[in-house]
ZADO-1210 file (C-alpha; in nm, 4 decimals, padded with zeros to 6 digits):
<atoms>
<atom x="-00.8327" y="-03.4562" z="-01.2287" code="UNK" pos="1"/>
<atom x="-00.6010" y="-03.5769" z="-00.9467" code="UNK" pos="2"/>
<atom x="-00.4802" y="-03.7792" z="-01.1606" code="UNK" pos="3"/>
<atom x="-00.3411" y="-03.5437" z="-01.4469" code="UNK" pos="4"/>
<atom x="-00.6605" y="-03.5010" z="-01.6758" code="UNK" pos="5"/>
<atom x="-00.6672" y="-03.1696" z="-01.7688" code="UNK" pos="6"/>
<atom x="-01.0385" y="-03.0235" z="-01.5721" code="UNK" pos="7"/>
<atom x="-01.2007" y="-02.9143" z="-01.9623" code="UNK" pos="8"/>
<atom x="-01.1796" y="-03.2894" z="-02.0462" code="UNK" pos="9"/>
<atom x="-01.3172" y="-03.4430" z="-01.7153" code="UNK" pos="10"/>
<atom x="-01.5834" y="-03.1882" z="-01.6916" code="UNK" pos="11"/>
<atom x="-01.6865" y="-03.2875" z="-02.0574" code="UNK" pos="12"/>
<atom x="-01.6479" y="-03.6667" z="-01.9878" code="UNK" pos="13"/>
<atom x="-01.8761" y="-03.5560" z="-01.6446" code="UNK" pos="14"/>
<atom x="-02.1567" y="-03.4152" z="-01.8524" code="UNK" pos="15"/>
<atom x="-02.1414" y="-03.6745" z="-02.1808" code="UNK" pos="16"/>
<atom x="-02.1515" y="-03.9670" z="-01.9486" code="UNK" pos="17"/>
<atom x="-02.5027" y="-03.9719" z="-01.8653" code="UNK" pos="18"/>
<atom x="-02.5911" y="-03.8388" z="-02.1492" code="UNK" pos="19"/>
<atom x="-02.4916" y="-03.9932" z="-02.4522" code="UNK" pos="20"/>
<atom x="-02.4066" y="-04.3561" z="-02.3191" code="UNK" pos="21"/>
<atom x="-02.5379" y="-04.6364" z="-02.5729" code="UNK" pos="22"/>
<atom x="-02.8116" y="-04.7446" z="-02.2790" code="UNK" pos="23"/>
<atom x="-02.9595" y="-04.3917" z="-02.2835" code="UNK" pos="24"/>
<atom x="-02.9653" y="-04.3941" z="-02.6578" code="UNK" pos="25"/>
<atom x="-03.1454" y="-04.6790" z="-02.7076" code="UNK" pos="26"/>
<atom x="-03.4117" y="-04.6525" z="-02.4519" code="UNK" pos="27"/>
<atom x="-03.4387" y="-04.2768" z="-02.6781" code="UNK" pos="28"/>
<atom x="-03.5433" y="-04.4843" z="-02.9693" code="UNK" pos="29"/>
<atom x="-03.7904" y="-04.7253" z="-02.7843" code="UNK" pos="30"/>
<atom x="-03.9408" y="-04.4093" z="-02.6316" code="UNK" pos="31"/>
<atom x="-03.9794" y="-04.2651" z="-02.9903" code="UNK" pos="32"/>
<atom x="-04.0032" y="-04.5178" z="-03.2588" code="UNK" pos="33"/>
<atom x="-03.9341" y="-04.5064" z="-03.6079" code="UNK" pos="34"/>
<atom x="-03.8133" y="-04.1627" z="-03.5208" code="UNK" pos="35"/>
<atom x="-03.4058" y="-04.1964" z="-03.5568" code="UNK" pos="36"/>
<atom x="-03.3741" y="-03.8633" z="-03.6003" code="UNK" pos="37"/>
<atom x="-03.4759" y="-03.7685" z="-03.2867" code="UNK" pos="38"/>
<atom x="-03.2470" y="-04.0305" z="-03.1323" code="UNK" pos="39"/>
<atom x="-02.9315" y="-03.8916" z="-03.3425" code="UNK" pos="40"/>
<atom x="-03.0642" y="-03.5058" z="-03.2340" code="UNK" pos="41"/>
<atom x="-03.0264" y="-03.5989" z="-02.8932" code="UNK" pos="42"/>
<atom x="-02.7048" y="-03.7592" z="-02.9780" code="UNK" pos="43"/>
<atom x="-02.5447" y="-03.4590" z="-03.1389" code="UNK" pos="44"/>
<atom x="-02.6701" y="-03.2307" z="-02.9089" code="UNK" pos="45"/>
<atom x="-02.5545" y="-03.3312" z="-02.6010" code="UNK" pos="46"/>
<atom x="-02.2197" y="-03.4527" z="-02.7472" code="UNK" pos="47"/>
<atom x="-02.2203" y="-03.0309" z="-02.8781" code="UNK" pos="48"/>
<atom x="-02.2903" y="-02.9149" z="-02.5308" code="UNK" pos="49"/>
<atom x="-02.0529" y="-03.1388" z="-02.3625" code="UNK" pos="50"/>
<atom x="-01.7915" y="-02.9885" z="-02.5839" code="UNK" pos="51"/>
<atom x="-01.8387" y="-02.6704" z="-02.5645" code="UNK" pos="52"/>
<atom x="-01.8647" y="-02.6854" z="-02.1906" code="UNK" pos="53"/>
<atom x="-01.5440" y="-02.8396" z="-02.1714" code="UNK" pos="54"/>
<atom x="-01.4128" y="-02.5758" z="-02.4339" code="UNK" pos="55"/>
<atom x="-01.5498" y="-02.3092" z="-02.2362" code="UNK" pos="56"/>
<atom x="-01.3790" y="-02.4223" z="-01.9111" code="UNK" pos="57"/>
<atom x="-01.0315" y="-02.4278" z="-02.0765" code="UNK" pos="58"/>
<atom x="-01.0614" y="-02.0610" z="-02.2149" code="UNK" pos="59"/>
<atom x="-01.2016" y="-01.9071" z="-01.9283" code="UNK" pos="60"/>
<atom x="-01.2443" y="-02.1239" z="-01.6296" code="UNK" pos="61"/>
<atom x="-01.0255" y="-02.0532" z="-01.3266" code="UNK" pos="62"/>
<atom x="-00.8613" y="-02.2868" z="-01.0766" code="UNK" pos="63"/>
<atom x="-01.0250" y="-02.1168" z="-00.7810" code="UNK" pos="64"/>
<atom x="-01.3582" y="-02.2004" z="-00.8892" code="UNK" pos="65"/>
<atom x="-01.2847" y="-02.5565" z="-00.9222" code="UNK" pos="66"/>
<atom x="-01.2096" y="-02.7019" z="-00.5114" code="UNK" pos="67"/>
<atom x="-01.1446" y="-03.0632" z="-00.5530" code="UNK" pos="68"/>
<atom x="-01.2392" y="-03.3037" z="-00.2158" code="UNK" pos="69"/>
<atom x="-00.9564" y="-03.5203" z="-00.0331" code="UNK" pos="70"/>
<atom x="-00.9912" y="-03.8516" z="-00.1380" code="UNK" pos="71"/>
<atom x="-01.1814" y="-04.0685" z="00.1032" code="UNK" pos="72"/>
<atom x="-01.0807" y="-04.4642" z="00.1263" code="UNK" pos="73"/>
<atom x="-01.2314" y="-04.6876" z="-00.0634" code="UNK" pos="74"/>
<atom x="-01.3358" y="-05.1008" z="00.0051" code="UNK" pos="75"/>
<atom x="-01.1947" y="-05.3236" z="-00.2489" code="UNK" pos="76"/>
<atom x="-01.4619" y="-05.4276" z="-00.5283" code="UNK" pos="77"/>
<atom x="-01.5851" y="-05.7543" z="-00.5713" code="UNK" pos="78"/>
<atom x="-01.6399" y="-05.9212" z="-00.9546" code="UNK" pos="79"/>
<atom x="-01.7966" y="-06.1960" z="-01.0383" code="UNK" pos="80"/>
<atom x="-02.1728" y="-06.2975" z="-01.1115" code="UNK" pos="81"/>
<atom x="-02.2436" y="-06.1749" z="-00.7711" code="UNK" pos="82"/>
<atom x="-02.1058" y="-05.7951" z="-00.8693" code="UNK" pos="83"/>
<atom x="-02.3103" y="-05.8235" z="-01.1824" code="UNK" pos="84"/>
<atom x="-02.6291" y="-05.8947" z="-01.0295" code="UNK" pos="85"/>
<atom x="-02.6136" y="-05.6234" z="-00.7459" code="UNK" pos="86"/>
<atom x="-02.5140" y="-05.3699" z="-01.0303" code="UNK" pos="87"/>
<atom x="-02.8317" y="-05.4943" z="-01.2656" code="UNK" pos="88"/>
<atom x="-03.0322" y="-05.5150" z="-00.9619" code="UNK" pos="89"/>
<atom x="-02.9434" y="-05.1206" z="-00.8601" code="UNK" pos="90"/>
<atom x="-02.9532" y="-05.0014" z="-01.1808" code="UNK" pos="91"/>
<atom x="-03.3287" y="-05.1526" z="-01.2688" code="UNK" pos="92"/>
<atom x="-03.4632" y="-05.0169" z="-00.9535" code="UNK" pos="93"/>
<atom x="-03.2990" y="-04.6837" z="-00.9900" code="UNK" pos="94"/>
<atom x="-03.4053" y="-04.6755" z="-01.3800" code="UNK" pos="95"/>
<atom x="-03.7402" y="-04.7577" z="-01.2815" code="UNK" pos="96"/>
<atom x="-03.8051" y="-04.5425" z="-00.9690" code="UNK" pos="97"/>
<atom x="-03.7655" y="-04.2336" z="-01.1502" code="UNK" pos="98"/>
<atom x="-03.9268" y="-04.3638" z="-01.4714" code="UNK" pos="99"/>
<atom x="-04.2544" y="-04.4034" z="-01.2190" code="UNK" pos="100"/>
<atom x="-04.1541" y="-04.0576" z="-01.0647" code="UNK" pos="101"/>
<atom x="-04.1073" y="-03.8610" z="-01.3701" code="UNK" pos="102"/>
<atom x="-04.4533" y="-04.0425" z="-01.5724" code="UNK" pos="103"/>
<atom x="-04.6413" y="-03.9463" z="-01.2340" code="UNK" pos="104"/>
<atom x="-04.5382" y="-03.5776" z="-01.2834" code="UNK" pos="105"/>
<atom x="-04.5732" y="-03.5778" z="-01.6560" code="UNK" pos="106"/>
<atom x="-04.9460" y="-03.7343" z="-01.5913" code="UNK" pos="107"/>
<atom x="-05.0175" y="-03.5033" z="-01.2825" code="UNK" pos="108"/>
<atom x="-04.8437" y="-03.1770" z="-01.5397" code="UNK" pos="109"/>
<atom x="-05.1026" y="-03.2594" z="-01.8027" code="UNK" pos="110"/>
<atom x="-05.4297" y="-03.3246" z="-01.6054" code="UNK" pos="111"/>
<atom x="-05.3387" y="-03.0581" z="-01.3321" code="UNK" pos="112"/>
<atom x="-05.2298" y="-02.7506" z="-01.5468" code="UNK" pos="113"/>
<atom x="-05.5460" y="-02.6037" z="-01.7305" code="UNK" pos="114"/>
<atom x="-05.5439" y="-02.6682" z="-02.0736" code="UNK" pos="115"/>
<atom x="-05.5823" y="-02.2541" z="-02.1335" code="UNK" pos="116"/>
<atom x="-05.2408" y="-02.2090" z="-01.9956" code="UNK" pos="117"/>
<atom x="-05.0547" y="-02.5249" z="-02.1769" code="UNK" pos="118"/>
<atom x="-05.1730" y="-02.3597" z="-02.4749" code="UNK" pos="119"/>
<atom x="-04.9748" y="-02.0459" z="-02.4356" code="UNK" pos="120"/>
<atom x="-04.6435" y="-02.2579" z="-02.4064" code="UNK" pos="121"/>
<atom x="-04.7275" y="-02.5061" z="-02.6757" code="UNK" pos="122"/>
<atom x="-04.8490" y="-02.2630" z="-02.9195" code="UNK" pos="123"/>
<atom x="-04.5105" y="-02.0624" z="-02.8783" code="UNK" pos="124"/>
<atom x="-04.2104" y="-02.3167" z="-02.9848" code="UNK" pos="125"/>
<atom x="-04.0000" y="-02.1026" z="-02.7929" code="UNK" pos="126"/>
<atom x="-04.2020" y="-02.0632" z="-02.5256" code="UNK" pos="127"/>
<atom x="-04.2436" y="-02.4664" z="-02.5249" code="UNK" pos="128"/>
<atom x="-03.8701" y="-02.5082" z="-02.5665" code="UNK" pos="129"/>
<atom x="-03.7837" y="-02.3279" z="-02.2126" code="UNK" pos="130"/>
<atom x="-04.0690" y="-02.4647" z="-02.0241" code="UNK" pos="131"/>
<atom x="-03.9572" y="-02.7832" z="-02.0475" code="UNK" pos="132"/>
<atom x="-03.5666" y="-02.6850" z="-02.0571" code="UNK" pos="133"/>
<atom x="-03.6974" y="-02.6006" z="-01.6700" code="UNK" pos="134"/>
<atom x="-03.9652" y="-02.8772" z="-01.5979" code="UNK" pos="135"/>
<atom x="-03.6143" y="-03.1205" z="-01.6736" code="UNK" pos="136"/>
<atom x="-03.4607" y="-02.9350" z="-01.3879" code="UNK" pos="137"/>
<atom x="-03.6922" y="-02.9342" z="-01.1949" code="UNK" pos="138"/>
<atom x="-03.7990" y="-03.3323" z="-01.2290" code="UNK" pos="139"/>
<atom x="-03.4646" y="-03.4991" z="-01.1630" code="UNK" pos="140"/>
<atom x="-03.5400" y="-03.7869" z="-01.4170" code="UNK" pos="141"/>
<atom x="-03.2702" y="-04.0030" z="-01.4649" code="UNK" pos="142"/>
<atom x="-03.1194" y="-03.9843" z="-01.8228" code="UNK" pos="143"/>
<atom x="-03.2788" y="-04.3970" z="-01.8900" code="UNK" pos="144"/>
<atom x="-03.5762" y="-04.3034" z="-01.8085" code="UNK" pos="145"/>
<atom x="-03.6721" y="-03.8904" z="-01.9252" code="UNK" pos="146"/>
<atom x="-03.7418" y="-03.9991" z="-02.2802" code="UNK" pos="147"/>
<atom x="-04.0264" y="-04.2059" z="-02.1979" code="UNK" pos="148"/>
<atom x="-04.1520" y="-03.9039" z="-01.9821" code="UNK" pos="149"/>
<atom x="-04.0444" y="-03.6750" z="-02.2745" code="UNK" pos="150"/>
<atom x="-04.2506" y="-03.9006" z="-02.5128" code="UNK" pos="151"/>
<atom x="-04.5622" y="-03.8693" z="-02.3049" code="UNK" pos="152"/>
<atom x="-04.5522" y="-03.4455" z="-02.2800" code="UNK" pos="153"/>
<atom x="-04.8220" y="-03.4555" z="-02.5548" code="UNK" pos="154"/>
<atom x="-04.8442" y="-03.1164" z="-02.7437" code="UNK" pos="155"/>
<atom x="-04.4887" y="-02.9784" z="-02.7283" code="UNK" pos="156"/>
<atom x="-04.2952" y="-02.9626" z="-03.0413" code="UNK" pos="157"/>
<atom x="-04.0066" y="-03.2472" z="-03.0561" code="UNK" pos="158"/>
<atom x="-03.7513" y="-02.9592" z="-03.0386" code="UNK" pos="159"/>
<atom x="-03.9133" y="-02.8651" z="-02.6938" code="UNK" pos="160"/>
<atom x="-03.9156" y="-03.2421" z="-02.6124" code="UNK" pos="161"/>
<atom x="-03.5053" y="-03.2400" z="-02.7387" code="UNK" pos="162"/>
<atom x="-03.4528" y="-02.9927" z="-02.4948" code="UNK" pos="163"/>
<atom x="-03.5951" y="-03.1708" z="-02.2082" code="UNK" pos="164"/>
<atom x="-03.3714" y="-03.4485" z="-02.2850" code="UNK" pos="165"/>
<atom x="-03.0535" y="-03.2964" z="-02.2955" code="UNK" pos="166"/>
<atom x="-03.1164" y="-03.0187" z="-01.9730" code="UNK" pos="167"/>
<atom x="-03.2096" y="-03.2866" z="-01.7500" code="UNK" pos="168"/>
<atom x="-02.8676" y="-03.5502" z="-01.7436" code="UNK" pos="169"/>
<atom x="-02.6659" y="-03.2586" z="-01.7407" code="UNK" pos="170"/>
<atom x="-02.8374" y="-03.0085" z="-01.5104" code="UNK" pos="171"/>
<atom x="-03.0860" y="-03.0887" z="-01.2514" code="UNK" pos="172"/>
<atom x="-03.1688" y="-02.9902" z="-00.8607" code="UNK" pos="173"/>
<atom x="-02.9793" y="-03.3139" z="-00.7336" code="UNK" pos="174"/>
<atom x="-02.6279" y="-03.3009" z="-01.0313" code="UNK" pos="175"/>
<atom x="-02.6544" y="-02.9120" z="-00.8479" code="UNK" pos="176"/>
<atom x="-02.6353" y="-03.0317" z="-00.5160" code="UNK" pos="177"/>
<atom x="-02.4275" y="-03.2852" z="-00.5963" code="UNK" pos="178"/>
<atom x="-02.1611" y="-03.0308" z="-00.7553" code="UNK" pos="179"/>
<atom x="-02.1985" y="-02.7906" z="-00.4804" code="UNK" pos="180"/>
<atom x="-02.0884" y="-03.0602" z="-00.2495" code="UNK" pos="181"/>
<atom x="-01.7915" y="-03.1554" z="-00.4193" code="UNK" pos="182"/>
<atom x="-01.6423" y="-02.9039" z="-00.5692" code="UNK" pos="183"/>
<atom x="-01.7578" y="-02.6433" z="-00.4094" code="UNK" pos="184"/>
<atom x="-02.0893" y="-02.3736" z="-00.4874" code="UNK" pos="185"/>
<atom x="-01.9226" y="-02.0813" z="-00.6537" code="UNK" pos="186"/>
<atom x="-01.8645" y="-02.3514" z="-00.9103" code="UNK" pos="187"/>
<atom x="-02.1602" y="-02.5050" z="-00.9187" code="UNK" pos="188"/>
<atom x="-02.3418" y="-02.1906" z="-00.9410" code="UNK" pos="189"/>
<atom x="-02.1075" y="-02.0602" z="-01.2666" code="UNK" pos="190"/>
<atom x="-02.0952" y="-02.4206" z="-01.4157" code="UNK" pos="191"/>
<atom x="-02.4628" y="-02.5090" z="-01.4345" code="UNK" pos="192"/>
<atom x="-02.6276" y="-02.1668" z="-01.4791" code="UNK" pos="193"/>
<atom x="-02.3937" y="-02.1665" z="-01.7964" code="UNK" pos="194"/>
<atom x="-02.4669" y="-02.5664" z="-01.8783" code="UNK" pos="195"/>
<atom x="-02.8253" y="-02.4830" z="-01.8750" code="UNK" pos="196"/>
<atom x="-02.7945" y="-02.2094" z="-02.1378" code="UNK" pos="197"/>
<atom x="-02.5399" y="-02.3804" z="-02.3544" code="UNK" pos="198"/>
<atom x="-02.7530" y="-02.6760" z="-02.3822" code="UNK" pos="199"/>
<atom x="-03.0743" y="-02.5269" z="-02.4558" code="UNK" pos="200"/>
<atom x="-02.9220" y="-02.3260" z="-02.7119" code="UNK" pos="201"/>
<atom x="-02.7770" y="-02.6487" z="-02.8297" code="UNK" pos="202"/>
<atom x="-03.1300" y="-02.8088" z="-02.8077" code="UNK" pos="203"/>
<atom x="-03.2463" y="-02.5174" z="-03.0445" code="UNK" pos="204"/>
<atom x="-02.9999" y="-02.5525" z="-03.2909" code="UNK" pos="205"/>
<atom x="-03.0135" y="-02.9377" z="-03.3772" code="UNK" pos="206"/>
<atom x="-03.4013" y="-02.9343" z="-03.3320" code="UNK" pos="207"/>
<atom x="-03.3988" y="-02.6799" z="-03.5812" code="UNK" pos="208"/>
<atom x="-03.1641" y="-02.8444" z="-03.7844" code="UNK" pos="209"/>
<atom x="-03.2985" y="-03.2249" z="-03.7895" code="UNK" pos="210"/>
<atom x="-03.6351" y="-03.1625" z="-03.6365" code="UNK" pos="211"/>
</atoms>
């Protein structure tokens, strides 16, 4: 943004990022095999939310809700073998700490809820579709590793499962912190409440569609 890029496109690029990157999409089709659809559902709609988002922000988005930080100095990056290694090494152990997190609370969220209460979400699509549009939120899985948690929430209807992939890289507790810090909480507040609802509806849509 400092640098010229009008805010609708770098708040799309902010939410598609995580989302739709060829790493995410592939571990999406390891975590649900000979199922392409689901991978190109996810796919679609997060790309649809991203742009709409950013659409959104250009019609009606204001410049006071947007307060960008002063830019802080920066050490001088290193490349090399040695710069490829630390970033694998981070990005494994990141990857794989939440993938432990988020099967630990998808284990503990089937054995610990009684099975007379999962059945009045997964009996209800819709109800299905918002619990876990709010379990993503709630969980803070990183976008590698939530379809391998999504894949395990046995019982919910792949549209409810689409859902929880495409909330949770674009809206969680920590991307809400994380916004409030840096550009400030009226926006967060508008721009996730409103990310939240334009991707489940999004979720909806293409599960409906392809699922």
């Amino acid at each position: 943004m400092r640098r010229g890029v009008a805010p609708a496109a770098a708040l799309a690029f902010l939410l598609s990022a995580p989302a739709i990157n060829p790493v995410v999409l592939v571990a999406t089709s390891i975590a649900f095999p000979n199922q392409p659809k689901m991978v190109l559902a996810r796919l679609v709609a997060s790309l649809a939310t991203a742009v709409v988002m950013g659409w959104l922000w250009a019609r009606f988005g204001r410049e006071e809700w947007l307060r960008l930080p002063r830019r802080t100095p920066t050490a001088p990056s290193t490349g090399g073998v040695k710069a490829f290694v630390a970033g694998l090494q981070h990005d494994l152990l990141h990857a794989g700490g939440f993938l432990v997190l988020g099967a630990a609370a998808a284990a503990t969220f089937n054995i610990a809820v009684p099975r007379s209460v999962l059945d009045v979400f997964t009996g209800s699509s819709w109800l299905s579709l918002l619990l876990l549009a709010l379990l993503a939120v709630v969980l803070c899985v990183c976008s590698e590793a939530d379809a391998f948690v999504a894949a395990s929430l046995s019982g919910f209807s792949p549209a409810a499962k689409l859902a929880f992939m495409v909330v949770g890289p674009m809206v969680d507790l920590k991307l809400i912190a994380l916004q409030a810090g840096t550009f400030g909480r009226a926006f967060a507040f508008r721009f996730s409440s409103t990310t939240w609802l334009v991707a489940v509806a999004g979720s909806t849509l293409v599960g409906w569609w392809l699922l």
